[in-house]
Biopython code that builds the backbone (N, CA, C, O; Angstrom):
import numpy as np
from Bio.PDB.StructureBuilder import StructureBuilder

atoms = [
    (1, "UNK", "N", (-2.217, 16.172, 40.821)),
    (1, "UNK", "CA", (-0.950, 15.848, 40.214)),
    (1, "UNK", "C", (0.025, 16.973, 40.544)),
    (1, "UNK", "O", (-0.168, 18.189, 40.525)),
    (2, "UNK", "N", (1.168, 16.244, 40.866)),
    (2, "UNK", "CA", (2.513, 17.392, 41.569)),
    (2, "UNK", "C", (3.719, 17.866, 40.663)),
    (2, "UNK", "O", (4.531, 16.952, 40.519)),
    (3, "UNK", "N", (4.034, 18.916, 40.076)),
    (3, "UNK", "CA", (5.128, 18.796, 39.381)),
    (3, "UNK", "C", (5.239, 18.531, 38.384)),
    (3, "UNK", "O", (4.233, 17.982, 37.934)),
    (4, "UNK", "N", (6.160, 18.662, 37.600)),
    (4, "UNK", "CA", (6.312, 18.055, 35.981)),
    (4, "UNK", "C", (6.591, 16.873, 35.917)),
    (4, "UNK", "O", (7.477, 16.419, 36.640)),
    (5, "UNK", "N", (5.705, 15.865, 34.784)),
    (5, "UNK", "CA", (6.326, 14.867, 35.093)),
    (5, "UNK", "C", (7.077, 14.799, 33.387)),
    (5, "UNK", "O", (6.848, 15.618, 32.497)),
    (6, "UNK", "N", (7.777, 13.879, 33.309)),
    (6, "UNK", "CA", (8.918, 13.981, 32.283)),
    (6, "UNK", "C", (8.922, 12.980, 31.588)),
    (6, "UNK", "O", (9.623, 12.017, 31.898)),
    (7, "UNK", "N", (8.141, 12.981, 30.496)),
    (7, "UNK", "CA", (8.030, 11.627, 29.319)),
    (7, "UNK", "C", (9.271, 11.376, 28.221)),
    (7, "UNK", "O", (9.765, 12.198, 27.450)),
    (8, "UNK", "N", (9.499, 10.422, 28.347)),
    (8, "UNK", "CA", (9.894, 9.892, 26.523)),
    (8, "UNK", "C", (9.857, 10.848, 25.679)),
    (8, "UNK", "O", (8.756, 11.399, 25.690)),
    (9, "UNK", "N", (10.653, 11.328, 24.882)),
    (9, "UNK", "CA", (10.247, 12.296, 24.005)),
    (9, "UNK", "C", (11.033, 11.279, 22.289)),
    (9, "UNK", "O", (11.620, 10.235, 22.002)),
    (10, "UNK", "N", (10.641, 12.163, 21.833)),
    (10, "UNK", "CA", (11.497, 11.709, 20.028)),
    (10, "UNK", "C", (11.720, 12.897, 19.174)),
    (10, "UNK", "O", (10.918, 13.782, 19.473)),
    (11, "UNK", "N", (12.407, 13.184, 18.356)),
    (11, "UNK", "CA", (12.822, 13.748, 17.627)),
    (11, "UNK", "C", (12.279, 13.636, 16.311)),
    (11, "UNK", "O", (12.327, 12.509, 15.818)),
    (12, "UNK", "N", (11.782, 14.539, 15.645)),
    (12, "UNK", "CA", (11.617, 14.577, 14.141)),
    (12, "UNK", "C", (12.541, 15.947, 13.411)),
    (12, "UNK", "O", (12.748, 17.101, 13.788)),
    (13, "UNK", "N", (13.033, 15.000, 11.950)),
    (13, "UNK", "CA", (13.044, 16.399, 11.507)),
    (13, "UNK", "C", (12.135, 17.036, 10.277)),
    (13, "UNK", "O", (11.352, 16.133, 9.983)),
    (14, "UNK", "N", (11.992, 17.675, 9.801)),
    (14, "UNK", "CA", (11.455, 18.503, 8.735)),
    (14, "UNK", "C", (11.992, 19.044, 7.796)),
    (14, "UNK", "O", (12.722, 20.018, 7.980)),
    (15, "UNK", "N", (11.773, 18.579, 6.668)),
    (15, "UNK", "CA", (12.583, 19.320, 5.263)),
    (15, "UNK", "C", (11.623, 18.980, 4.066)),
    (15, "UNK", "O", (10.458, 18.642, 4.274)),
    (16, "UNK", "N", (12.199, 19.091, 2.710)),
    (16, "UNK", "CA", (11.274, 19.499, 2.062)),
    (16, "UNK", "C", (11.643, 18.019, 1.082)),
    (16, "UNK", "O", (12.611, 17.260, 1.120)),
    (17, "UNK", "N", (10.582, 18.027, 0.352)),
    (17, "UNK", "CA", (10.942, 16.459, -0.738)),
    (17, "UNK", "C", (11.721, 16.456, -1.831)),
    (17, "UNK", "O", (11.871, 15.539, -2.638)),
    (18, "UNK", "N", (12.472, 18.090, -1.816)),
    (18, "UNK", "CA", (13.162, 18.402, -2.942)),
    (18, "UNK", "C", (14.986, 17.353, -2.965)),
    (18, "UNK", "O", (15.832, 17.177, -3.841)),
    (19, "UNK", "N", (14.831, 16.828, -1.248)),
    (19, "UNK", "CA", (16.276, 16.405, -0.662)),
    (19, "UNK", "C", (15.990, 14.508, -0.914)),
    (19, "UNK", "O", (16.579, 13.693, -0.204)),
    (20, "UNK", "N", (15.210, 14.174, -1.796)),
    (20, "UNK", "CA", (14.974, 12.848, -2.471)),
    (20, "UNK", "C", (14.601, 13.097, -3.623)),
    (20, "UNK", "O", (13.946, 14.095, -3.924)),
    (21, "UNK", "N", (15.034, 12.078, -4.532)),
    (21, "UNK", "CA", (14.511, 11.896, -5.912)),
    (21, "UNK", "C", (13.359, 11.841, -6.158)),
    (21, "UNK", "O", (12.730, 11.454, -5.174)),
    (22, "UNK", "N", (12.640, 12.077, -7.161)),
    (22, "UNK", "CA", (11.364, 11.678, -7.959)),
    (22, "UNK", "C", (11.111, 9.692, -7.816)),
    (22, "UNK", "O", (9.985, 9.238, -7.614)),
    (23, "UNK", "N", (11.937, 9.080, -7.915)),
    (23, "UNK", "CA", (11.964, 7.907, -8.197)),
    (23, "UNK", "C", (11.398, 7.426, -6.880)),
    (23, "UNK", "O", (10.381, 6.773, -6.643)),
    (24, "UNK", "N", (12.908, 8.232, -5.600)),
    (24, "UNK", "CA", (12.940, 7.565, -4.332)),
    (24, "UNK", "C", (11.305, 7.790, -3.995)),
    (24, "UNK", "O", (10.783, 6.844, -3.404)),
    (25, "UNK", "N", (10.552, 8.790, -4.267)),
    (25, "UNK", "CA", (9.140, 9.612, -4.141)),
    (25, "UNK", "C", (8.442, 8.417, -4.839)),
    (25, "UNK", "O", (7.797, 7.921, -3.915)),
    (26, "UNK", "N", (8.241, 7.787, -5.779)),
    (26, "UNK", "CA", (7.624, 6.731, -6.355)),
    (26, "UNK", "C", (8.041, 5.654, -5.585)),
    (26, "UNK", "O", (7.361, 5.683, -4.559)),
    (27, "UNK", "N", (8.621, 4.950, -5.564)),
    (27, "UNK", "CA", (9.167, 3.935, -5.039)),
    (27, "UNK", "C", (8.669, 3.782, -3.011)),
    (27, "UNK", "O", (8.317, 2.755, -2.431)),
    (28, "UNK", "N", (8.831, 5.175, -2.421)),
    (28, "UNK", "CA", (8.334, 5.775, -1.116)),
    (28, "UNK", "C", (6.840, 5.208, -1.328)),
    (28, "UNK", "O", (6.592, 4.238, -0.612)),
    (29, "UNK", "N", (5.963, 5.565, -2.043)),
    (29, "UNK", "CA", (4.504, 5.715, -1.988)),
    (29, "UNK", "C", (4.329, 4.049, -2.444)),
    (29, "UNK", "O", (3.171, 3.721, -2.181)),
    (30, "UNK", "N", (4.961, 3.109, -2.930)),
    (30, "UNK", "CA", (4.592, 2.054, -3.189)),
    (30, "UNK", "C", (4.966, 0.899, -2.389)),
    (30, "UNK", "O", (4.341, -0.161, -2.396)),
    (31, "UNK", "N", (5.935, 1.123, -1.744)),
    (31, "UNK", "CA", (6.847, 0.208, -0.741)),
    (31, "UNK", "C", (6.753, 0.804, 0.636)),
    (31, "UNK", "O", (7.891, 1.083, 1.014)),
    (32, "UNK", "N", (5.945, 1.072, 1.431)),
    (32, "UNK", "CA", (5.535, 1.096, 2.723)),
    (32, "UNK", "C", (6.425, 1.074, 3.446)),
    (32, "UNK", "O", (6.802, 2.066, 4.071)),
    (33, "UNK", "N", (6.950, -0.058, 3.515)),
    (33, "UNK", "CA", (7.984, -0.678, 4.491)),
    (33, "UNK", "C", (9.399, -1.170, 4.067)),
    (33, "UNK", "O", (9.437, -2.171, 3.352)),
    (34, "UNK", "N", (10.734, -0.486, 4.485)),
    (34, "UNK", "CA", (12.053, -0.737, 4.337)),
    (34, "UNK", "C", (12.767, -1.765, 5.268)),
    (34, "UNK", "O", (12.518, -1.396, 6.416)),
    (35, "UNK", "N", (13.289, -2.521, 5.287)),
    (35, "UNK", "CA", (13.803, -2.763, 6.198)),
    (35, "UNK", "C", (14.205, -1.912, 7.128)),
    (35, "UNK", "O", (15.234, -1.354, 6.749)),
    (36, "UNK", "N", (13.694, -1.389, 8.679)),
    (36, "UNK", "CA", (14.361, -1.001, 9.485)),
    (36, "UNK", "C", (13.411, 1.072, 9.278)),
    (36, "UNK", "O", (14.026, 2.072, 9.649)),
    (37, "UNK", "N", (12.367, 1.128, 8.825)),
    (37, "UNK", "CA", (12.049, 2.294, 8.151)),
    (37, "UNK", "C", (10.650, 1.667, 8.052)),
    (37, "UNK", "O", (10.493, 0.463, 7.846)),
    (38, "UNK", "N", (9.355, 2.789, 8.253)),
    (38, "UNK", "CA", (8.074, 2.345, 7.967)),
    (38, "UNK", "C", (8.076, 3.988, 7.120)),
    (38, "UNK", "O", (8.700, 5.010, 7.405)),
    (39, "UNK", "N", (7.116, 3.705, 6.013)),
    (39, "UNK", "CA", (7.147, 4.914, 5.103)),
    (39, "UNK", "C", (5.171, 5.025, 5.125)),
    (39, "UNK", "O", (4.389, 4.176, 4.699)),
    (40, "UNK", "N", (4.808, 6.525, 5.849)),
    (40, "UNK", "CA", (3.146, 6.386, 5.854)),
    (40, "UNK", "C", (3.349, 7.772, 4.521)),
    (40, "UNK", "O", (3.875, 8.861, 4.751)),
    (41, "UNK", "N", (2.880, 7.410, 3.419)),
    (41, "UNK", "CA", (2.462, 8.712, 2.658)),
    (41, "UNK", "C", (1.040, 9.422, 2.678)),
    (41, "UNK", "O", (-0.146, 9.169, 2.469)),
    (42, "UNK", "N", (1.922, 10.519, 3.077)),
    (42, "UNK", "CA", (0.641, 12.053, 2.886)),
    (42, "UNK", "C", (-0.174, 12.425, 2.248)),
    (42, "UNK", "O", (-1.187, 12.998, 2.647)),
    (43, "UNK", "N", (0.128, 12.159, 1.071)),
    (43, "UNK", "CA", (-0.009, 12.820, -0.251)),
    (43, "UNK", "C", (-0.350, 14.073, -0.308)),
    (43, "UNK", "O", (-1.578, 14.149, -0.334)),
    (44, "UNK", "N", (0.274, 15.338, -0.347)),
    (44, "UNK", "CA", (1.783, 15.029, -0.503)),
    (44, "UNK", "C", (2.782, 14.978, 0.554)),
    (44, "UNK", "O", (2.676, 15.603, 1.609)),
    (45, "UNK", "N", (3.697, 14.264, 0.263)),
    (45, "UNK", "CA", (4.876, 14.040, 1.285)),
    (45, "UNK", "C", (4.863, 12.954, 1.935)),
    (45, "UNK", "O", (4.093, 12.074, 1.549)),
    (46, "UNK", "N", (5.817, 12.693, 3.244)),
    (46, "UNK", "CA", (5.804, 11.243, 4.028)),
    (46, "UNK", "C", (6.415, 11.958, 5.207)),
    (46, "UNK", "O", (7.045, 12.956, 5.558)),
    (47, "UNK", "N", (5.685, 10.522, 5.717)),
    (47, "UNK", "CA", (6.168, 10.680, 7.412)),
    (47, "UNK", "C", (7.480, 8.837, 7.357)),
    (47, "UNK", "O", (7.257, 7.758, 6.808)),
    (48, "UNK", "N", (8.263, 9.134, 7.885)),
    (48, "UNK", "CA", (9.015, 8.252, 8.001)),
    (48, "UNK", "C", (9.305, 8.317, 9.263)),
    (48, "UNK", "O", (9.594, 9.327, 9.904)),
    (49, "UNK", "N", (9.182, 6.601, 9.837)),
    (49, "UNK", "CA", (9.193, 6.387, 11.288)),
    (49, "UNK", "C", (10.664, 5.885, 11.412)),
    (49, "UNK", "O", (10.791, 5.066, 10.502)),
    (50, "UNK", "N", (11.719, 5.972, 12.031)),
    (50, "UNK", "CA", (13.306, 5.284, 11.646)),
    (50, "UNK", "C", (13.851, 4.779, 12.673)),
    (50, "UNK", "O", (14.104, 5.345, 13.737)),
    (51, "UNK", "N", (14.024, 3.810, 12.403)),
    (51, "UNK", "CA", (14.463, 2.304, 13.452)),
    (51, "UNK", "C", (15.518, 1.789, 13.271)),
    (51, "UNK", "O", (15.422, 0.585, 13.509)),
    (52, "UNK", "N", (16.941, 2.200, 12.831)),
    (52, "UNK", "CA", (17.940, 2.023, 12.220)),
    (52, "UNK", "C", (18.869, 0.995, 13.731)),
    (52, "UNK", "O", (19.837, 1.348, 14.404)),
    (53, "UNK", "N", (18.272, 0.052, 13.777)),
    (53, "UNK", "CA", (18.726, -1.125, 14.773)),
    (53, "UNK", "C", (19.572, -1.872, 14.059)),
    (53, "UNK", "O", (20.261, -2.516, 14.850)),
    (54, "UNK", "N", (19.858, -2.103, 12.951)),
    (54, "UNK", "CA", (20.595, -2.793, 11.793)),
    (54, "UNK", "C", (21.214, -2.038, 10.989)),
    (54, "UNK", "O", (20.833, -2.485, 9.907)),
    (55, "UNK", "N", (22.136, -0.926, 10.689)),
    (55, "UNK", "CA", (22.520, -0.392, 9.544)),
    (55, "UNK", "C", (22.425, -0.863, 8.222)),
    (55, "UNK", "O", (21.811, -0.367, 7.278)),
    (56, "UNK", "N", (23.250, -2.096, 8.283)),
    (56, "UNK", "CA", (23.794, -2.913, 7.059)),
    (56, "UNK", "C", (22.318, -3.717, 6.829)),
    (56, "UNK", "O", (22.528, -4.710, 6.134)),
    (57, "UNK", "N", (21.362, -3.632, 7.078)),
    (57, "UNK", "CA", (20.158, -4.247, 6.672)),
    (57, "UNK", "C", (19.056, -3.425, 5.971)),
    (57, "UNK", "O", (18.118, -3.727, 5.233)),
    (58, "UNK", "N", (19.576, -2.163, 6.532)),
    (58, "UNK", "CA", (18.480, -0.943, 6.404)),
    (58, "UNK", "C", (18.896, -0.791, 4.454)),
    (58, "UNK", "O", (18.178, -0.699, 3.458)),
    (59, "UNK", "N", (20.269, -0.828, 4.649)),
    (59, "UNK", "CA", (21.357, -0.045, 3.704)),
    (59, "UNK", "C", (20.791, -1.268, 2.307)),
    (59, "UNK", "O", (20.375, -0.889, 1.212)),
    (60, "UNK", "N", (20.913, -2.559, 2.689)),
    (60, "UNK", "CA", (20.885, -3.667, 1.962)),
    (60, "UNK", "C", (19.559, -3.714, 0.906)),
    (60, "UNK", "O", (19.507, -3.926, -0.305)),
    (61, "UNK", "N", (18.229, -3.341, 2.178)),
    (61, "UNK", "CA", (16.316, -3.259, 1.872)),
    (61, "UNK", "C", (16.346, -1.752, 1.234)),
    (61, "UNK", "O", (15.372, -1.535, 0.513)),
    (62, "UNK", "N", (17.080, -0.895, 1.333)),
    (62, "UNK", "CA", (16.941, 0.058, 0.468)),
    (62, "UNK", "C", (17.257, 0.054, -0.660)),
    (62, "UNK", "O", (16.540, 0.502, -1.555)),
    (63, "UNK", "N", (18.128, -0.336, -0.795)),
    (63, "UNK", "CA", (18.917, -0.412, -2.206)),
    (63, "UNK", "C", (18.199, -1.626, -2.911)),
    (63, "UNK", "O", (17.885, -1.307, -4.057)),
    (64, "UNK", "N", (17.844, -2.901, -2.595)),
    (64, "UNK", "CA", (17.105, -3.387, -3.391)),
    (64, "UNK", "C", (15.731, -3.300, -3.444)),
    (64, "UNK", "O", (14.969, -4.203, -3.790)),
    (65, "UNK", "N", (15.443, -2.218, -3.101)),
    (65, "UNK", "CA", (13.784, -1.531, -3.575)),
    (65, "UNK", "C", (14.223, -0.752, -3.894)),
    (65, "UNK", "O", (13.393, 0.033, -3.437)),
    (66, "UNK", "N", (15.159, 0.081, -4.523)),
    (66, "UNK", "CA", (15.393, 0.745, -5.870)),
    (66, "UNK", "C", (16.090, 2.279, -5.228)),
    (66, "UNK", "O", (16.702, 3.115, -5.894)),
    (67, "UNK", "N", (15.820, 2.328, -3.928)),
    (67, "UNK", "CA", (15.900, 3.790, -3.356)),
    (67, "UNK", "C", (17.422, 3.929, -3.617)),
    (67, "UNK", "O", (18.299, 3.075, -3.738)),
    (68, "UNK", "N", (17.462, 5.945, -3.685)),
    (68, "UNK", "CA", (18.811, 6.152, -3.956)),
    (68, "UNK", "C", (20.246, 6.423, -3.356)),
    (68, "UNK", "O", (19.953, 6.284, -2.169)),
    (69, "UNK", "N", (21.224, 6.633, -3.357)),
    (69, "UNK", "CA", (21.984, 6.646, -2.122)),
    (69, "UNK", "C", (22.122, 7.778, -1.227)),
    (69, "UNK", "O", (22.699, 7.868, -0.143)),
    (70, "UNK", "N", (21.261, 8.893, -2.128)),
    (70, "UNK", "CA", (21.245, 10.221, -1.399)),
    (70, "UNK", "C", (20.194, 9.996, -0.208)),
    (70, "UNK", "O", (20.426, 10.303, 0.962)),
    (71, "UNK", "N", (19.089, 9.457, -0.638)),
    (71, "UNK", "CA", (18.150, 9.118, 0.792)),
    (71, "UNK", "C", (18.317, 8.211, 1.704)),
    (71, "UNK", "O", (17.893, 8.387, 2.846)),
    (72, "UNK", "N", (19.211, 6.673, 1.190)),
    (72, "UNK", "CA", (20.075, 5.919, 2.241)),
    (72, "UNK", "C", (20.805, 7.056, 3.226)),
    (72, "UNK", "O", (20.632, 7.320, 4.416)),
    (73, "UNK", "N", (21.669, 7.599, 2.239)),
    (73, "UNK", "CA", (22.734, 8.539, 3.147)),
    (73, "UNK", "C", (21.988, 10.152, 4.101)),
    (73, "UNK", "O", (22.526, 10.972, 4.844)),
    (74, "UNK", "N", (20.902, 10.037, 3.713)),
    (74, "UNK", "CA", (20.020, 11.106, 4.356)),
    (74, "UNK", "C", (19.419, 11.059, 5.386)),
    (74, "UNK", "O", (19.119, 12.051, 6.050)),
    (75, "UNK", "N", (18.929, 8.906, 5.917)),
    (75, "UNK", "CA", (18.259, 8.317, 6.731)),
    (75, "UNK", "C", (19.407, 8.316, 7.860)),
    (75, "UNK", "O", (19.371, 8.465, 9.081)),
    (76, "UNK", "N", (20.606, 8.047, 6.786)),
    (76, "UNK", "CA", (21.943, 7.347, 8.125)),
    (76, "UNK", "C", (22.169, 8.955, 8.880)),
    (76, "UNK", "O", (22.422, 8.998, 10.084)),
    (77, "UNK", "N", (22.082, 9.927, 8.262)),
    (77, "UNK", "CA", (22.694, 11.123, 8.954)),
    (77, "UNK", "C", (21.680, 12.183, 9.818)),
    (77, "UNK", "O", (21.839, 13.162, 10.546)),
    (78, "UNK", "N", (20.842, 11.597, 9.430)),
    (78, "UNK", "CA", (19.208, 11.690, 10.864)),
    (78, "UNK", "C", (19.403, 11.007, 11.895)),
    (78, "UNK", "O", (19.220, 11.329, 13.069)),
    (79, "UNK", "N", (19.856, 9.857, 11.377)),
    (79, "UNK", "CA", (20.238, 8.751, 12.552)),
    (79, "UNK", "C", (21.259, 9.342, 13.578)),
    (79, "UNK", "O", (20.906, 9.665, 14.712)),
    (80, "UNK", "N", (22.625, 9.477, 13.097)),
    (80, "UNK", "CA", (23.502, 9.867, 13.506)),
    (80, "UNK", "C", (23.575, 11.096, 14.135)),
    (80, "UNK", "O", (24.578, 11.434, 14.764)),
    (81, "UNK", "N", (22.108, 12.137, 13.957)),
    (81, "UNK", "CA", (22.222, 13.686, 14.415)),
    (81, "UNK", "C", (21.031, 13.201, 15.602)),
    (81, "UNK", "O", (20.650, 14.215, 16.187)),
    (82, "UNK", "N", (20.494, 12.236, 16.007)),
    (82, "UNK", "CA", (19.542, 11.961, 16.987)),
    (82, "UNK", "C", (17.948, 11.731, 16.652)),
    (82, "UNK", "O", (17.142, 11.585, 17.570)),
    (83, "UNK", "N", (17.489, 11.707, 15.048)),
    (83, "UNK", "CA", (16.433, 12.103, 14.942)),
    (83, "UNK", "C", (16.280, 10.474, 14.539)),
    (83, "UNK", "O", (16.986, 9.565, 14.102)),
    (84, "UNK", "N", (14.123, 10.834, 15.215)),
    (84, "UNK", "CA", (13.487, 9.113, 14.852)),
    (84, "UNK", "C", (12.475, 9.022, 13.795)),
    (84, "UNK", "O", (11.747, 8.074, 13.497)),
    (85, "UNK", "N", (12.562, 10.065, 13.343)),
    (85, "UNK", "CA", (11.183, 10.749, 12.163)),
    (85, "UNK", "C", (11.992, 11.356, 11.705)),
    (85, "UNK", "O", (12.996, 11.893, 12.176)),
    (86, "UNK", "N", (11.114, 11.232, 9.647)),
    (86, "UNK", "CA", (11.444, 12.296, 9.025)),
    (86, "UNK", "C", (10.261, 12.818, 8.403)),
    (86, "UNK", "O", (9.659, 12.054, 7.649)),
    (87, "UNK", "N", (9.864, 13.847, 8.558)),
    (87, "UNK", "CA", (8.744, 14.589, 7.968)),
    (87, "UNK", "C", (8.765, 15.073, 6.671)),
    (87, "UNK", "O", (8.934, 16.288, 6.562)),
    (88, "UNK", "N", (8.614, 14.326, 5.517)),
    (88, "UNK", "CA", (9.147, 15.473, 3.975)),
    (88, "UNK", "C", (7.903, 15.789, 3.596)),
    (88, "UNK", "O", (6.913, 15.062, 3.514)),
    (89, "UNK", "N", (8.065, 17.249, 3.309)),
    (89, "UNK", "CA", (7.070, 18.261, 2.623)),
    (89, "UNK", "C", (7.688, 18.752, 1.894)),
    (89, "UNK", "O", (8.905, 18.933, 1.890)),
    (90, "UNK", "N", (6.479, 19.189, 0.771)),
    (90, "UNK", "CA", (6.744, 19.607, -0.542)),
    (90, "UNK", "C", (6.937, 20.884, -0.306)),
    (90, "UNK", "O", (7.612, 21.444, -1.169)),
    (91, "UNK", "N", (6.513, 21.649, 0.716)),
    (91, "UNK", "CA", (6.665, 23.366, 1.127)),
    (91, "UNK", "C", (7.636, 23.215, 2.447)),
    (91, "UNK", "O", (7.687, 24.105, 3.296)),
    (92, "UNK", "N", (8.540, 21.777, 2.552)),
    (92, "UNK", "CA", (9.169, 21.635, 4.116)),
    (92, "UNK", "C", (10.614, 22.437, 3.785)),
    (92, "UNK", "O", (10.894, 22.488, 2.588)),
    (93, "UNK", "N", (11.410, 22.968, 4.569)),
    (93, "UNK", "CA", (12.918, 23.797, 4.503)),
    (93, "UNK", "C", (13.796, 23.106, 3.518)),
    (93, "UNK", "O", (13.667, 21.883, 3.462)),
    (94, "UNK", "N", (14.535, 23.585, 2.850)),
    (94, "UNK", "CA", (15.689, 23.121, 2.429)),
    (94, "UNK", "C", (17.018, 23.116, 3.267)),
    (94, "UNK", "O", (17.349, 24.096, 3.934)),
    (95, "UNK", "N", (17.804, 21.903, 3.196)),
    (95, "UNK", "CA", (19.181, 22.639, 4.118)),
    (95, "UNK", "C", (20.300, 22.092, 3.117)),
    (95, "UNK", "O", (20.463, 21.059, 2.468)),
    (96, "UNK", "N", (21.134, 23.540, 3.348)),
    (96, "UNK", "CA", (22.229, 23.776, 2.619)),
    (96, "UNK", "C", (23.315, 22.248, 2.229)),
    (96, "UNK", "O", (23.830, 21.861, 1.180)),
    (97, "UNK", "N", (23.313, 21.830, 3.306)),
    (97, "UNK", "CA", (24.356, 20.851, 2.969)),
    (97, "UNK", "C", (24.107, 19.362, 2.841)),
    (97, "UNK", "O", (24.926, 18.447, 2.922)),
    (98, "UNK", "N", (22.734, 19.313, 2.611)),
    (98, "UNK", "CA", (22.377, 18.135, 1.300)),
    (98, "UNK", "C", (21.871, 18.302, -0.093)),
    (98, "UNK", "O", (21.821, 19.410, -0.628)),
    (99, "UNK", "N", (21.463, 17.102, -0.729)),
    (99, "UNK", "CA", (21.765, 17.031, -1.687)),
    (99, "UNK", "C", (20.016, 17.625, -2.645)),
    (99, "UNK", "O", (18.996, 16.953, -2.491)),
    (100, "UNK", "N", (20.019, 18.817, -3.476)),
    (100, "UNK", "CA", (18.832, 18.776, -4.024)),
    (100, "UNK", "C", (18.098, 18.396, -4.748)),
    (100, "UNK", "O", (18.931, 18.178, -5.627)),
    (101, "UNK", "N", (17.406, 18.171, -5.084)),
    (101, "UNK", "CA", (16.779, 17.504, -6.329)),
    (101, "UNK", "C", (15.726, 17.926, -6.848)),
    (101, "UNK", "O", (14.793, 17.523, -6.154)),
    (102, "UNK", "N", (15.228, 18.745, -8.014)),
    (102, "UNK", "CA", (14.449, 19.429, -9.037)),
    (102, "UNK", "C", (13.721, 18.606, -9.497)),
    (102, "UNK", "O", (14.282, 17.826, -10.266)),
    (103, "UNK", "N", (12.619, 18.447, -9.329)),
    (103, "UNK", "CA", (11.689, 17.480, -10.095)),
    (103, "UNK", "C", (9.978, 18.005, -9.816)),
    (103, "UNK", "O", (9.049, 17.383, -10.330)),
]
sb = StructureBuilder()
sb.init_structure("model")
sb.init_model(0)
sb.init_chain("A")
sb.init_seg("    ")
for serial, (resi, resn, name, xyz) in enumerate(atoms, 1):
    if name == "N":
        sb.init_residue(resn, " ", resi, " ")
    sb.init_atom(name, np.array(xyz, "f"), 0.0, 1.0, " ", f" {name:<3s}", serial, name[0])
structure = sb.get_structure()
C-alpha cells in the first residue's frame, strides 16, 4: 500500500451533562430515538449520533418527547459548528457560552 489514503472522517464533540437538564437526562435514557437523533446511553452519559436532515422535524420530535429547548438549541448549534456526535460526560468540559445546569 502507497501513500496516505484519505477516509471520511466525522466530527464529535465532548462536554459534560451539566449543559442538559436532569429531565432532558431522563427522558435521553428512555427515548432512544428523536426524530433525526439516535440517543445510545452510557450510563453514565450518552453518545448522540446527529442527522439533522430535517430541522423542523428534529425541533417538532423533541419537543414532544418532553426535551428542553436548551438541548434542542444545543443539537442545532453542533449542527451548525460541523459536528455529527455528541459525547456527554458527567466528568466531560464545560463551555462558557452555554447554558448550565446543576443537578
Amino acid at each position: 500500500m502507497t501513500g496516505k489514503k484519505k477516509y471520511p472522517t466525522i466530527t464529535a464533540a465532548y462536554l459534560s451533562t451539566a449543559h442538559i437538564t436532569e429531565s432532558d437526562s431522563a427522558i435521553l435514557c428512555d427515548v432512544p430515538e428523536v426524530a433525526c437523533i439516535v440517543v445510545y446511553s452510557l450510563n453514565p452519559g450518552f453518545l448522540v449520533v446527529i442527522d439533522l436532515h430535517d430541522p423542523q422535524r428534529f425541533e417538532e420530535s423533541a419537543r414532544d418527547n418532553g426535551l428542553s429547548e436548551a438541548f434542542i438549541t444545543l443539537i442545532q448549534s453542533l449542527v451548525e459548528n460541523g459536528h455529527d456526535y455528541l459525547y456527554l460526560s458527567p466528568v466531560g468540559p464545560t463551555v462558557d457560552d452555554l447554558p448550565k445546569f446543576n443537578w
